[in-house]
C-alpha positions as CSV (number, residue, x, y, z in Angstrom):
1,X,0.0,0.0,0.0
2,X,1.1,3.2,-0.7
3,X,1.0,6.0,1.5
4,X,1.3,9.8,1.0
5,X,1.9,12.1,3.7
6,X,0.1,15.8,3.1
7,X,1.2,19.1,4.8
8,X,-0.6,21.8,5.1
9,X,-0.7,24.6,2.5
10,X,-0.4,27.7,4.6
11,X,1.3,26.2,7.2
12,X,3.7,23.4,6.4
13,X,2.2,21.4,9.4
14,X,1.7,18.0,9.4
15,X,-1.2,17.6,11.5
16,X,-4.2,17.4,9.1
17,X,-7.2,15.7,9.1
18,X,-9.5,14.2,6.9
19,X,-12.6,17.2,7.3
20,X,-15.5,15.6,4.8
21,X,-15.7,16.0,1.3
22,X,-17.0,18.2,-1.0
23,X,-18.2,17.6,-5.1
24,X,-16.2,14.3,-4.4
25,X,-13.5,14.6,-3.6
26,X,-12.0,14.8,0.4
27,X,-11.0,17.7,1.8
28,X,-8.9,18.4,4.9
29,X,-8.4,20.5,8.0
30,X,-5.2,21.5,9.4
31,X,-5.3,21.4,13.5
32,X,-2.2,23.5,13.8
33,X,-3.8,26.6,11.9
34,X,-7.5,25.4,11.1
35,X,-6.7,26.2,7.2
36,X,-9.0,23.9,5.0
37,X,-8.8,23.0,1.4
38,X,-8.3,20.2,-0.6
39,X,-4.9,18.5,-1.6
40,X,-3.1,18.2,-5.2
41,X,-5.9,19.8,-7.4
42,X,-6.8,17.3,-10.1
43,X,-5.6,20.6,-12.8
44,X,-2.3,20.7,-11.5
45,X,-1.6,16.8,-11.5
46,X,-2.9,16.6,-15.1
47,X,-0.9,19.8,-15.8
48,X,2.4,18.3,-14.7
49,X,2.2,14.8,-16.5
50,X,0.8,16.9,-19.9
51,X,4.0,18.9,-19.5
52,X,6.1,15.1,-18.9
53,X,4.2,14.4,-22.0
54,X,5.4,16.8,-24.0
55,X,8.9,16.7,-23.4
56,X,8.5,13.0,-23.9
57,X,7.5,13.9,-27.1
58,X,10.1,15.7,-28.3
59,X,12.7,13.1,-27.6
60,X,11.0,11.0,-29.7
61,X,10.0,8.3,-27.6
62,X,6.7,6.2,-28.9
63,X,3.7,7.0,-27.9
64,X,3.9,3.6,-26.1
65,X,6.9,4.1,-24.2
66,X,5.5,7.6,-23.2
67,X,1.9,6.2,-22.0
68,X,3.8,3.5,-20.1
69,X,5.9,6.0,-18.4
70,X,3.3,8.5,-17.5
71,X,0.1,7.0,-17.4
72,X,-1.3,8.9,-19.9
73,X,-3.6,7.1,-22.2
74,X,-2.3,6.6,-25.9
75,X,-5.4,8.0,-27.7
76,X,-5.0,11.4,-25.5
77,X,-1.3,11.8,-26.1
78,X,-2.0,11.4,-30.1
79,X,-4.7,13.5,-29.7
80,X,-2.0,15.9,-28.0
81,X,0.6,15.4,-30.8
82,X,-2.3,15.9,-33.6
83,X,-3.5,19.7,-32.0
84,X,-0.1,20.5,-31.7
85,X,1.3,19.5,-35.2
86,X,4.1,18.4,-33.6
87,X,4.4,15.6,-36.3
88,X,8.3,16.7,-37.0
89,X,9.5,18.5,-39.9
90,X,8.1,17.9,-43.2
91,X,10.6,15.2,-45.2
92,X,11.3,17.2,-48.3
93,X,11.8,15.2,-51.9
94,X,15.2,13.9,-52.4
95,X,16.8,15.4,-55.3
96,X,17.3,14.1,-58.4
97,X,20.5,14.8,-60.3
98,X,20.2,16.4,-64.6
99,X,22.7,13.3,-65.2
100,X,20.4,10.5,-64.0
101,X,17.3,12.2,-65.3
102,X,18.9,11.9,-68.6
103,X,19.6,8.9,-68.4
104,X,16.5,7.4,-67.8
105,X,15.3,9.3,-71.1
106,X,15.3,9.0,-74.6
107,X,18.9,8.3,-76.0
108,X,20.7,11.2,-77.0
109,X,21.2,11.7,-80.8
């Protein structure tokens, strides 16, 4: 089991309690300070592993690798790469040389 110790916001204390819940999600009481509020926002998480996402992305790991390593499902972070046309750079034409263009042609007379 995993456990995660909170502090308070305002004061740093460690003497919170659980203080009902509200839309939810739990919120908590400080007994140090009496502060009350909820802990780790849901924005700010999702904020934070978007941002993981994205420089995921531009090492050019697989959209794989990066779901596995974040948690983030594979259909949102192709959604993400898709808004942000983050696709790379175009791959231009190779070039084609006048002599081998010839070559293939009609035979010079």
């Amino acid at each position: 089991m995993v456990y995660t110790q909170h502090y308070c916001a305002k004061c740093a204390s460690e003497q919170i309690r659980r203080n009902g819940q509200s839309g939810g999600r739990a919120k908590y009481q400080c007994k140090a300070c009496g502060h009350q509020g909820y802990f780790q926002p849901a924005a700010v998480e999702k904020a934070r592993q978007y941002a993981q996402v994205d420089q995921l992305l531009l090492e050019r790991n697989s959209l794989r690798s990066i779901a596995r390593a974040t948690g983030v499902a594979r259909n949102t972070i192709a959604r993400r790469v898709k808004k942000s046309g983050a696709t790379g750079p175009a791959l231009a034409p190779a070039p084609t040389k006048k002599g081998a263009t010839q070559a293939l042609g009609s035979p010079r007379t």
